[in-house]
ZAMARGU-4260 file (C-alpha; in steps of 0.2 Angstrom, whole numbers, plus 5000, padded with zeros to 4 digits):
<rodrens>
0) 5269/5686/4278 | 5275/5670/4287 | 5266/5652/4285 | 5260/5644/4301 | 5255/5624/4300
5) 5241/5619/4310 | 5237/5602/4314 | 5219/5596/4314 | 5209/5582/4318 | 5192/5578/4313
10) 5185/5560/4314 | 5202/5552/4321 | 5209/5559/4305 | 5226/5573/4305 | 5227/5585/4292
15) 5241/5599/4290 | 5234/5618/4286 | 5246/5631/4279 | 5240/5648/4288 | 5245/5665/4281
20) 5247/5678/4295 | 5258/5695/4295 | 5273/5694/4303 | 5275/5700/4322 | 5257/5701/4320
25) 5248/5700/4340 | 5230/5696/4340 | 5220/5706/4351 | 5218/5701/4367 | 5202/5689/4373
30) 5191/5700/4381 | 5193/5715/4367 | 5186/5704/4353 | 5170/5706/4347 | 5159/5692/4341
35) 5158/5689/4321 | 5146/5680/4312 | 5152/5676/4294 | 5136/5674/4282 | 5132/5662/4269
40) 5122/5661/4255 | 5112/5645/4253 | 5098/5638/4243 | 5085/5624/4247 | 5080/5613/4234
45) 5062/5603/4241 | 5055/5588/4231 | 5038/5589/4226 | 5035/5574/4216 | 5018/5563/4221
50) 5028/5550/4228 | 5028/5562/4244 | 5015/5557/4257 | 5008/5574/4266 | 5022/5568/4280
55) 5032/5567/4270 | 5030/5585/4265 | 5027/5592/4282 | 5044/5586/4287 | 5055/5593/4272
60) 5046/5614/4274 | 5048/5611/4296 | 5068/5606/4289 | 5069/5621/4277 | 5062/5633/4292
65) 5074/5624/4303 | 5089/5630/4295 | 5082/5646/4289 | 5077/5651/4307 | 5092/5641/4315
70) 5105/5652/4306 | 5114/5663/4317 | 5121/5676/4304 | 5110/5691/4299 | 5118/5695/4285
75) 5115/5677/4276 | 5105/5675/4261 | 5093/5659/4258 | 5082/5655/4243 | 5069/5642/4245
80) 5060/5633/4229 | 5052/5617/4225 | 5054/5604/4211 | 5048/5587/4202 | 5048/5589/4181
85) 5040/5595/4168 | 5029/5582/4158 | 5022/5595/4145 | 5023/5610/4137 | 5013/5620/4152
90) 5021/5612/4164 | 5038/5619/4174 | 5051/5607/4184 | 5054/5622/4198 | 5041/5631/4208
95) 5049/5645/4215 | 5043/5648/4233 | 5054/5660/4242 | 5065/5674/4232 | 5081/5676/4240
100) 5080/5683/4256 | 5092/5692/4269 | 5090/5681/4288 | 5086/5699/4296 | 5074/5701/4311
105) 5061/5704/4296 | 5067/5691/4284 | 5067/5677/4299 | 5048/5679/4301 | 5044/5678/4282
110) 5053/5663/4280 | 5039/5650/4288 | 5025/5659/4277 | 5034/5657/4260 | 5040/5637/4264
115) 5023/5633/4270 | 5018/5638/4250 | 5028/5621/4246 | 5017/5608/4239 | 5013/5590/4233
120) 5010/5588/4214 | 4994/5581/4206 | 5001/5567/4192 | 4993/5578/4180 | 5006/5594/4185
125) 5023/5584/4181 | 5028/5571/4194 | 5045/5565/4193 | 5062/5571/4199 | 5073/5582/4187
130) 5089/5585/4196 | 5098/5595/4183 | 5085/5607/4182 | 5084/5610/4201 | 5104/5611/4203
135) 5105/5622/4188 | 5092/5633/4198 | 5100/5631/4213 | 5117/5640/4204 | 5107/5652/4195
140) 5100/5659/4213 | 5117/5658/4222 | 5126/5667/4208 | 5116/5680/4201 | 5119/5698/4209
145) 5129/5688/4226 | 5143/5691/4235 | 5156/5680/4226 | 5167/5681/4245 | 5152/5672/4252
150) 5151/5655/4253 | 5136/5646/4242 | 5129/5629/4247 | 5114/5622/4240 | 5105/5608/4249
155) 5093/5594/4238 | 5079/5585/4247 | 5071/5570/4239 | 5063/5555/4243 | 5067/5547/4225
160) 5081/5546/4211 | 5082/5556/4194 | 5068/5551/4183 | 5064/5561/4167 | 5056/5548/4158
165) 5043/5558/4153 | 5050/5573/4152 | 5051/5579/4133 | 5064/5593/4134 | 5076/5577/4138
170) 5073/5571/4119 | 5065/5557/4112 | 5059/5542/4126 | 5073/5530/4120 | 5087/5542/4127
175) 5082/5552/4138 | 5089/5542/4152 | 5106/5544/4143 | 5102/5566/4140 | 5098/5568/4159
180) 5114/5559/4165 | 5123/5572/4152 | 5115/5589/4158 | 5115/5582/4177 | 5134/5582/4172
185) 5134/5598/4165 | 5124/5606/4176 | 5137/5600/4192 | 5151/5605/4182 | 5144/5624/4182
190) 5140/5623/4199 | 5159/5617/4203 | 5164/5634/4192 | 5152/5643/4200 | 5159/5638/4217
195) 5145/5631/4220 | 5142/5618/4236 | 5130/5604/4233 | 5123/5593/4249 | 5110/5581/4243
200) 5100/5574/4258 | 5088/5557/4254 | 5075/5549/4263 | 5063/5535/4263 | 5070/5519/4254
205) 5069/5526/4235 | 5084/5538/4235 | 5100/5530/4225 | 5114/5534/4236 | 5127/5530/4223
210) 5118/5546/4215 | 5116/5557/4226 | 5135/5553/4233 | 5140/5556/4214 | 5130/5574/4217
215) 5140/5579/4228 | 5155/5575/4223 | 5151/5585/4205 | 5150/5602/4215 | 5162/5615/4224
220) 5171/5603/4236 | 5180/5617/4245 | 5169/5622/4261 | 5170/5633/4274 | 5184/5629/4281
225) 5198/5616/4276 | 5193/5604/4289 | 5184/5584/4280 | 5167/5589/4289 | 5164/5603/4279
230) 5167/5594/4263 | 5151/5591/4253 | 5145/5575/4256 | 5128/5565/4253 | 5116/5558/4268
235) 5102/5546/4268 | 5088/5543/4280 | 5076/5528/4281 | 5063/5541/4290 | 5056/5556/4286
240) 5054/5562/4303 | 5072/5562/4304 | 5074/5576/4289 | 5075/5589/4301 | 5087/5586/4312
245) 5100/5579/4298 | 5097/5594/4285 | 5104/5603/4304 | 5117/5592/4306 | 5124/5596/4285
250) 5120/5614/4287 | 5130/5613/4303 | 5145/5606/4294 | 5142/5617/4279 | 5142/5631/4288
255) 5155/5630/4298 | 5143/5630/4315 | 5142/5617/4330 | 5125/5607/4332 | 5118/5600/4348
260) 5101/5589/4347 | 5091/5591/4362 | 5076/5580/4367 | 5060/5577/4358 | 5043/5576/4371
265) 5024/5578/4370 | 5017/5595/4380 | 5017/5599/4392 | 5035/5598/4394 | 5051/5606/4400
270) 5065/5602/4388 | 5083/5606/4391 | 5099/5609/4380 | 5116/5615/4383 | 5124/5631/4375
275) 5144/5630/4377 | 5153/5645/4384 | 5164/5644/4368 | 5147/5651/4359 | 5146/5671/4354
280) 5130/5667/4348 | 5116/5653/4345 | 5100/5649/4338 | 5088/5638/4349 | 5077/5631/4338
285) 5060/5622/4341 | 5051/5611/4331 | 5034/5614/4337 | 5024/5603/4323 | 5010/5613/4330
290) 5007/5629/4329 | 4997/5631/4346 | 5010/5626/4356 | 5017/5640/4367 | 5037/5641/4368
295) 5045/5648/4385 | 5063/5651/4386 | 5075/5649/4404 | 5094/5652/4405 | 5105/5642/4415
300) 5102/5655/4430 | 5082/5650/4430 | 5077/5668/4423 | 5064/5667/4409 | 5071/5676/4396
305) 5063/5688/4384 | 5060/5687/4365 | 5067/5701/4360 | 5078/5714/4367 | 5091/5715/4381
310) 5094/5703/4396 | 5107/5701/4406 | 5120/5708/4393 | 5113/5693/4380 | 5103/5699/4365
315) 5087/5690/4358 | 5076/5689/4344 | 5062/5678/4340 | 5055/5672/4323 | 5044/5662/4318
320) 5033/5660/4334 | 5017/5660/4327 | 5021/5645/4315 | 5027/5626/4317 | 5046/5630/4318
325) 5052/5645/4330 | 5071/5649/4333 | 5077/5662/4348 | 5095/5668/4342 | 5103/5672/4359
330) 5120/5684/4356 | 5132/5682/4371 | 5122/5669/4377 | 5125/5663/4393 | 5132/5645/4394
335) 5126/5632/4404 | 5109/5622/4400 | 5094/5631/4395 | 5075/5624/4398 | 5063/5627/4386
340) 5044/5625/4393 | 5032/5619/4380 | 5014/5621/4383 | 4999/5617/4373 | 4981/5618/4376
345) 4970/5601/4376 | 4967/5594/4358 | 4986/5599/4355 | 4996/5591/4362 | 4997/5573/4349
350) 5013/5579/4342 | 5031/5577/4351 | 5040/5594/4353 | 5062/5594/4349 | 5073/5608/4354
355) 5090/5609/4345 | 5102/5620/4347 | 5115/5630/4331 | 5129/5639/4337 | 5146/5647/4332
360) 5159/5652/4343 | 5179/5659/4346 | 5191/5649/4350 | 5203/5659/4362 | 5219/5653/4369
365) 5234/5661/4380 | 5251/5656/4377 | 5269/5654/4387 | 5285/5649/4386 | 5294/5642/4402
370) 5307/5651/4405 | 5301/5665/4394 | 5322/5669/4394 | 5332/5655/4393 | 5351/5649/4388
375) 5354/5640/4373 | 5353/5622/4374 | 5343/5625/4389 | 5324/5615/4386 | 5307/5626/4387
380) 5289/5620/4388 | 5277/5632/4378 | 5258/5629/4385 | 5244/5634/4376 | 5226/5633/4385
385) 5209/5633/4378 | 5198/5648/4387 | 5181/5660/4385 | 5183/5676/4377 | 5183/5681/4396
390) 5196/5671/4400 | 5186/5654/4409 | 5190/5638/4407 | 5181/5627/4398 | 5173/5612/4408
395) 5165/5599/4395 | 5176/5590/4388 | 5165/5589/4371 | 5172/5609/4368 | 5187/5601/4365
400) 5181/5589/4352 | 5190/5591/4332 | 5204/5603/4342 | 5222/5603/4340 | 5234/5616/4340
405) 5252/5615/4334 | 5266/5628/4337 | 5281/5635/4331 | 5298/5642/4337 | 5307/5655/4327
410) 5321/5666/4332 | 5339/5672/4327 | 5351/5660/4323 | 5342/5644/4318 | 5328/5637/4308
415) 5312/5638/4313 | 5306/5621/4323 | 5287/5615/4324 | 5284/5610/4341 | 5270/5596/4344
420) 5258/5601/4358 | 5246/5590/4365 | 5231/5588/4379 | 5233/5568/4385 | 5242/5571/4402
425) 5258/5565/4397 | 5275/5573/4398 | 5274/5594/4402 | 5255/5592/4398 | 5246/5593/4418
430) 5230/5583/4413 | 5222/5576/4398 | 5208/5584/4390 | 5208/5599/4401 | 5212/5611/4384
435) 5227/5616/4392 | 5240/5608/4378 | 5258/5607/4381 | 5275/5600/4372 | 5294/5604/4376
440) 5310/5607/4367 | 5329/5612/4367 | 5334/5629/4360 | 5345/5627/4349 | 5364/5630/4352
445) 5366/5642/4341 | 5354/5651/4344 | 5354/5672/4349 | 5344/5682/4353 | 5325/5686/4349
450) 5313/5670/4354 | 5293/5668/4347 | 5284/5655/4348 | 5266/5656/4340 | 5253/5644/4340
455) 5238/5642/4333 | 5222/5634/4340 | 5208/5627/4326 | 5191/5617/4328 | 5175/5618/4315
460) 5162/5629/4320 | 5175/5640/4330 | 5184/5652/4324 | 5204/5649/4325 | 5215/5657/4336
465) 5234/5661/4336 | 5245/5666/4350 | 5261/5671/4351 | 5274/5677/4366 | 5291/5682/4365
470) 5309/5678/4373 | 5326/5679/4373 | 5340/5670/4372 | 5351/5675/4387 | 5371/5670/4389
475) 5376/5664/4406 | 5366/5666/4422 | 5355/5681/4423 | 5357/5692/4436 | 5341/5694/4442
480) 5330/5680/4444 | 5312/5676/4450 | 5303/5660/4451 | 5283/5660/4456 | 5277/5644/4468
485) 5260/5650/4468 | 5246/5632/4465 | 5230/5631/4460 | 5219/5644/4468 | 5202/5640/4477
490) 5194/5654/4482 | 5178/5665/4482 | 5172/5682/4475 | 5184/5695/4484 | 5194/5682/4490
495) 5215/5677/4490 | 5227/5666/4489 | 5244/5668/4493 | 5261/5660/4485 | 5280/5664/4486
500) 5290/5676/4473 | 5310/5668/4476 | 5319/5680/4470 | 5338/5686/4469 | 5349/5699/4463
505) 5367/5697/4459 | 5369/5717/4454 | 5377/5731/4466 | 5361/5741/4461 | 5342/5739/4465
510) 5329/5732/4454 | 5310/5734/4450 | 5301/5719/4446 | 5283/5722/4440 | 5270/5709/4443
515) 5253/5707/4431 | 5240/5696/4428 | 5238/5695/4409 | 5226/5684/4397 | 5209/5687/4406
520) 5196/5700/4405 | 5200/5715/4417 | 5195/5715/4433 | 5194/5698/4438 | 5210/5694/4443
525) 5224/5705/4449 | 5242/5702/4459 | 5247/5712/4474 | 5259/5718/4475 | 5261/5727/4458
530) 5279/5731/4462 | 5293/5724/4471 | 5310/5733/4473 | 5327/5722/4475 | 5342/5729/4486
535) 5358/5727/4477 | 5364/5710/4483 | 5345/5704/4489 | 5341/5685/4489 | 5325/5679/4497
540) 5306/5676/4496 | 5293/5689/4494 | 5274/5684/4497 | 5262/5686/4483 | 5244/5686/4485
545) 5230/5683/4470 | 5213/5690/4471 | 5197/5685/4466 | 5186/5701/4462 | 5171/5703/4469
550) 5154/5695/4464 | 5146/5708/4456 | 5160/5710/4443 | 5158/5690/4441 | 5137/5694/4435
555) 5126/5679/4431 | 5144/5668/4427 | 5143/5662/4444 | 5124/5657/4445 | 5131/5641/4436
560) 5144/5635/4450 | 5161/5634/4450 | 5170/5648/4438 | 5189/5642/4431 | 5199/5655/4427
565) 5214/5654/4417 | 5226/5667/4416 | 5247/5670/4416 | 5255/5679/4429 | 5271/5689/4422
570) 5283/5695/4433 | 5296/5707/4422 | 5314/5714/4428 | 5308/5732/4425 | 5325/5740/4425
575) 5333/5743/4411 | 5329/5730/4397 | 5310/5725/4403 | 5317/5708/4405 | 5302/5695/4407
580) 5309/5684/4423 | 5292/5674/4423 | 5278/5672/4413 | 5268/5654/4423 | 5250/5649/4418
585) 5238/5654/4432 | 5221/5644/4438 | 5210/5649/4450 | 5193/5640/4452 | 5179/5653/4461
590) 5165/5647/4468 | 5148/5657/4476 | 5151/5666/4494 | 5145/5651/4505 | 5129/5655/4512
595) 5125/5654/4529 | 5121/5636/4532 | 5138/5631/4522 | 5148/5645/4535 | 5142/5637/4551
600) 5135/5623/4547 | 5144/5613/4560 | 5136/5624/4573 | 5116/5620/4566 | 5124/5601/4566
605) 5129/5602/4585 | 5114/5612/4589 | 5105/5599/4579 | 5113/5584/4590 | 5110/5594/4603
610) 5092/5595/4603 | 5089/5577/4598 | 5103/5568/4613 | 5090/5579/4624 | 5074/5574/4617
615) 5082/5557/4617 | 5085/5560/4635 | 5068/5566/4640 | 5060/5551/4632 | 5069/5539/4638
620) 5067/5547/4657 | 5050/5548/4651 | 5049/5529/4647 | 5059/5525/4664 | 5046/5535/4673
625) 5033/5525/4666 | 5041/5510/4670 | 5044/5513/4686 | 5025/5516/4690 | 5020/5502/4679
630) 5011/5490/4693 | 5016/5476/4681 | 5020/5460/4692 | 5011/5469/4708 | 5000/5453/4718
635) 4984/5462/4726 | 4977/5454/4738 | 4962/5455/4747 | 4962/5454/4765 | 4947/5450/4779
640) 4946/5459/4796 | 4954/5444/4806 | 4969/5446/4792 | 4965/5431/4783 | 4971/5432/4764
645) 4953/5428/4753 | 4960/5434/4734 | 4976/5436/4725 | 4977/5444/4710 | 4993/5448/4699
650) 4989/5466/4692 | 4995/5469/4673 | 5000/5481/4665 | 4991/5496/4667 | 4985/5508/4656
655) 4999/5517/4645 | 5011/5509/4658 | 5002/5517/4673 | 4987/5514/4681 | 4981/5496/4683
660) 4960/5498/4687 | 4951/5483/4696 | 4936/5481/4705 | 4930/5467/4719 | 4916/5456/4713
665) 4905/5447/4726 | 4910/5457/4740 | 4898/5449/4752 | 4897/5431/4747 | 4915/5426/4740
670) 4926/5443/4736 | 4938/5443/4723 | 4949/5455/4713 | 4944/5459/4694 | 4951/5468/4683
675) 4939/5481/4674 | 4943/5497/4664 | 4937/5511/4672 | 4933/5501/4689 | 4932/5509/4705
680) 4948/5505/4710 | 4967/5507/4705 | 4985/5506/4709 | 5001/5510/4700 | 5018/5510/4708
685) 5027/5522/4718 | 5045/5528/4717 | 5048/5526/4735 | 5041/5508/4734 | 5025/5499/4738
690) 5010/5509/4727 | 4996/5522/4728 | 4978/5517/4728 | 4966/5526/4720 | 4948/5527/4720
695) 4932/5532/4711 | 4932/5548/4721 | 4948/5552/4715 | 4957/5551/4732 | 4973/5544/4734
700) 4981/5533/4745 | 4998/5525/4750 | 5000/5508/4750 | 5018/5502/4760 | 5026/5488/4755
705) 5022/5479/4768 | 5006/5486/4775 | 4987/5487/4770 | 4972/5501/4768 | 4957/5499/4767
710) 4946/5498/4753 | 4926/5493/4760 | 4920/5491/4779 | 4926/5473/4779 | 4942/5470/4767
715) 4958/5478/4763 | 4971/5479/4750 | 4988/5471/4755 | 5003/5471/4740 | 5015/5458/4737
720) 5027/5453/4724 | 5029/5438/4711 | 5043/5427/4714 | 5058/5429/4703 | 5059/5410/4701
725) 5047/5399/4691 | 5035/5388/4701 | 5037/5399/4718 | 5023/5401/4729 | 5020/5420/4732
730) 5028/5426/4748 | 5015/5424/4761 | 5006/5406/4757 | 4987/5404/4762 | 4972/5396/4755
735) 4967/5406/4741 | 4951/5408/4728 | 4962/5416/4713 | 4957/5422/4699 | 4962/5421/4680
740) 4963/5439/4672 | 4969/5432/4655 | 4969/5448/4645 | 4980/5457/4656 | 4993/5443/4659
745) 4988/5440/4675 | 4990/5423/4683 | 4978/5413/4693 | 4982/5399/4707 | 4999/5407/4713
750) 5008/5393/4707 | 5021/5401/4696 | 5024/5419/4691 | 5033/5428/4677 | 5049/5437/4684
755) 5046/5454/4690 | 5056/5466/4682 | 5057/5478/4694 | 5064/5466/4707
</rodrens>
């Protein structure tokens, strides 16, 4: 056996673990791993005493179905019972409620009837709080006929501190203070023996907190792991609506699982929480407060899931649907965020609805050492990245949250060597907190021979993971040599990238170097070529390519987005001694097959401009038409047979920009020009110049620049033009009668017109 150290950090705090693991012992490789899900056996401990207000109560049995639901191990054990004191001889301190039961398929669903049995107590059943009767209760369920490998936790819920005052089995009145302080010693003394975990959870502003820290401290402080957080500990809230989510949170830490807290919303509503890709499985749990609100579940991908049965290579299973609190244990879930629809018919829907999430996970690394052969006294880098049991990257950063990872280098000829490896973009390290951790050092001088560096990555809720990759020491220059220049690879399913093998051999004979793609599930990455053969004397660059597999071996993974894969290209000198010449990290980030809009969409944005330049186009010929046979600025004039000018109107401008109608008033006596919609008479411009008359009959007829037609027996139409200047008399000056046509802009003596813009 051989001692590895691990460093951990929990809460800013570092703390060295001693791990046993067999020498030259490889773990498996990610993707051959299958999930575990170590059990617990744990007891609830729920106050009854009258100080409880029916709230009060309701929100210590939704926490005990919370946790009981929320576990994700079928194989745990929990035992639910309430307690106050006994204040007479007919009178008990516990009220057994549910016997110890196993968190199967079937247990799950009894665990919301047998809580709901939970109760307030009348003053006349014993009302106060007897802590050493419900932690000697507590010990009594964990131990009897249980499996001493698995861990025992009990959790104590009360809104008060101890009072047996009246409780006669404590003695007479005057000491009975003194007696329960004894037997609550006692009684925490036998739970520590008993390796039993106490976690005391007060709420409300009665509970003494110097107590119930002193609680916890009297039972088994050893938890789950080694790590602070799962060291028993006391917590206090001022609400009792926050019981639930708190008793989580300390079954979380007891348990050795991860928590997430997701939103709290009246129905109808559409929730959402995260499930890491880290997680082999996961309890979503939904804290209705009604039991007539319906739950439905969607993964990341959009799909509604089902409650039980097989999707999508997940597992579910549904208790406790047809109560208050409802959990869906997801197995292999698939990460990303899930929505959780909450729907409630009308006189339902007063009480907020909260999605949380429990889950436990691997923690799976892959290891190298840079050169994986070197010289003594020559300096390595060992890399050691944070991956799925795939082989993805992890993207949020709170995954990495609590985990370090610490490595040693052993070998022949020198002392082992803790190397510190760290994830804050300094030094070897490429980014920081991108869970790829990194560190350097010298192999020793006198070192020969075999290499191994081992590390080992650790984090609560996850279960830890230790790699290790071998080397040699090598004297002088080797003879063969490779060295891989391939960057990060972009690429989509079935795609390729392609980098450079430099390679060289100094031998008279040919080589075989073998090329693989290691530390990631089968089948998603692969190098070609597999092989490459060296002539004696060769020195050069060969080309390498990596490719992406195809989207259907990808599945729902790539639903999400972006995929980062994390693997280690090995290249090995496969004559003779299977010397490793490389063994470099590898990321490739794959992305969805673009659709068509992202292939060609710089032909739709062309065709787009396209189209609008000539719609733009045609309205502004459009607009140009109409301007052009706006009769805007025309002067009409009315002319006798002897050619004498009578009228001179200016015509405005006409109708959408095209025909100005008019009529003559007083044709007989003293003709003039009017302007009247719909009037017998109208003109607009021509192209050619000059303008077209038209009349009621719809006729039409030229009018020249210059020239007249006639409109009755006795007067004619004649056109002229306003003068560009201001104050200008119009081009042919007579004695005139003008009229005023105010609400087509017309002017009236002559005397000065607006510029004509046609002009």
């Amino acid at each position: 056996m051989r001692r590895v150290q691990v460093s951990l950090a929990v809460g800013g705090a570092a703390v060295l673990v001693s791990l046993l693991a067999p020498a030259g012992h490889e773990p498996v490789p990610a993707a051959d791993s299958a999930p575990s899900f170590p059990a617990v056996n744990y007891a609830v401990a729920v106050d009854e005493s009258a100080s409880l207000t029916p709230a009060d109560l309701k929100a210590e049995k939704a926490a005990a179905t919370r946790i009981a639901l929320g576990d994700v191990s079928s194989s745990s054990h929990v035992t639910v019972f309430g307690f106050a004191a006994a204040e007479s001889d007919d009178q008990r301190a516990v009220d057994p409620v549910c016997p110890r039961t196993t968190l199967d398929a079937a247990g799950r669903e009894t665990i919301g009837d047998c809580v709901g049995k939970l109760r307030g107590r009348e003053k006349s059943e014993g009302t106060g709080t007897d802590f050493p009767s419900a932690i000697r209760q507590g010990v009594h369920e964990l131990t009897e006929g249980t499996d001493e490998s698995e861990p025992r936790v009990l959790f104590v819920l009360t809104d008060g501190k101890m009072d047996v005052a009246d409780s006669p089995q404590y003695g007479d009145p005057a000491h009975r203070e003194a007696e329960g302080e004894r037997q609550l010693k006692a009684a925490l003394k036998e739970a520590a023996r008993q390796r039993v975990q106490v976690w005391p959870l007060g709420f409300g502003s009665d509970p003494d907190k110097k107590q119930l820290d002193r609680i916890a401290l009297g039972g088994y402080q050893k938890g789950c792991t080694e790590l602070p957080s799962a060291t028993p500990k006391a917590h206090k809230v001022s609400d009792a609506a926050d019981v639930g989510t708190t008793l989580e949170k300390i079954f979380a830490a007891a348990h050795c699982l991860r928590h997430e807290e997701g939103p709290s919303e009246r129905p109808p509503a559409s929730l959402e929480i995260g499930i890491s890709p880290l997680a082999t499985v996961g309890s979503i749990v939904v804290d209705k407060g009604d039991p007539e609100v319906e739950i439905t579940y969607f993964d990341p991908s959009g799909d509604e899931v089902p409650t039980s049965g097989t999707f999508k290579k997940s597992r579910f299973e549904l208790a406790g649907g047809n109560g208050t609190v409802e959990a869906l244990k997801v197995v292999d879930p698939l990460p990303g965020t899930w929505k959780v629809k909450a729907e409630a018919p009308e006189g339902h829907r007063s009480l907020p609805v909260a999605v949380s999430v429990l889950w436990q996970g691997e923690l799976r690394g892959a290891i190298t050492m840079d050169p994986p052969s070197p010289q003594a006294g020559e300096k390595v880098t060992v890399t050691m990245r944070l991956q799925t049991r795939e082989g993805y990257q992890i993207k949020d950063p709170r995954d990495y949250e609590g985990l370090r990872v610490r490595s040693e280098l052993t070998g022949d000829g020198f002392s082992p060597r803790t190397l510190d490896l760290t994830d804050d973009g300094r030094g070897p390290d490429d980014g920081p907190s991108d869970g790829s951790f990194a560190g350097t050092t010298t192999i020793p001088a006198d070192a020969d021979g075999a290499l191994l560096v081992r590390a080992t990555l650790t984090a609560s809720g996850l279960r830890a993971d230790t790699r290790s990759g071998r080397g040699e020491v090598v004297a002088g220059e080797l003879p063969v040599k490779a060295a891989l220049d391939l960057p990060t690879v972009r690429t989509h399913p079935g795609g390729e990238t392609t980098g450079s093998l430099d390679v060289s051999n100094a031998t008279g004979a040919p080589h075989t170097l073998r090329l693989s793609v290691a530390d990631v599930q089968d089948g998603l990455l692969s190098i070609e070529p597999g092989k490459i053969t060296l002539r004696p004397g060769e020195r050069g660059t060969r080309k390498v390519k990596v490719k992406a597999a195809p989207a259907a071996v990808f599945g729902e993974r790539l639903g999400a987005g972006e995929l980062k894969l994390a693997g280690t290209v090995t290249v090995v000198d496969a004559t003779g001694e299977d010397r490793a010449l490389v063994r470099s990290p590898l990321s490739v980030h794959v992305t969805p097959e673009p659709g068509i809009w992202e292939k060609y969409w710089w032909a739709f944005v062309s065709g787009i401009v396209l189209v609008v330049t000539a719609a733009v186009a045609v309205a502004a010929w459009l607009r140009l038409r109409r301007r052009r046979r706006d009769p805007f600025g025309l002067v009409l004039r009315l002319v006798a047979e002897d050619g004498t000018v009578l009228n001179e109107h200016r015509a405005g401008h006409g109708n959408n920009r095209q025909w100005y109608e008019f009529a003559v008033a007083e044709a007989h006596r003293s003709p003039r020009i009017e302007r009247r919609p719909h009037g017998p008479y109208a003109v607009q411009r021509r192209r050619e110049g000059g303008a077209v008359l038209r009349t009621q009959g719809g006729s039409r007829t030229a009018v020249p620049p210059h020239g007249q037609v006639q409109l009755t027996d006795t007067l004619s139409l004649a056109l002229g033009e306003v003068n560009r200047g201001a104050g200008r008399r119009p081009r042919t000056a007579v004695a005139t009668t003008p009229t005023a046509d105010s609400s087509s802009g017309a002017g009236g003596n002559g005397g000065g017109y607006d510029d004509n813009p046609y002009l």
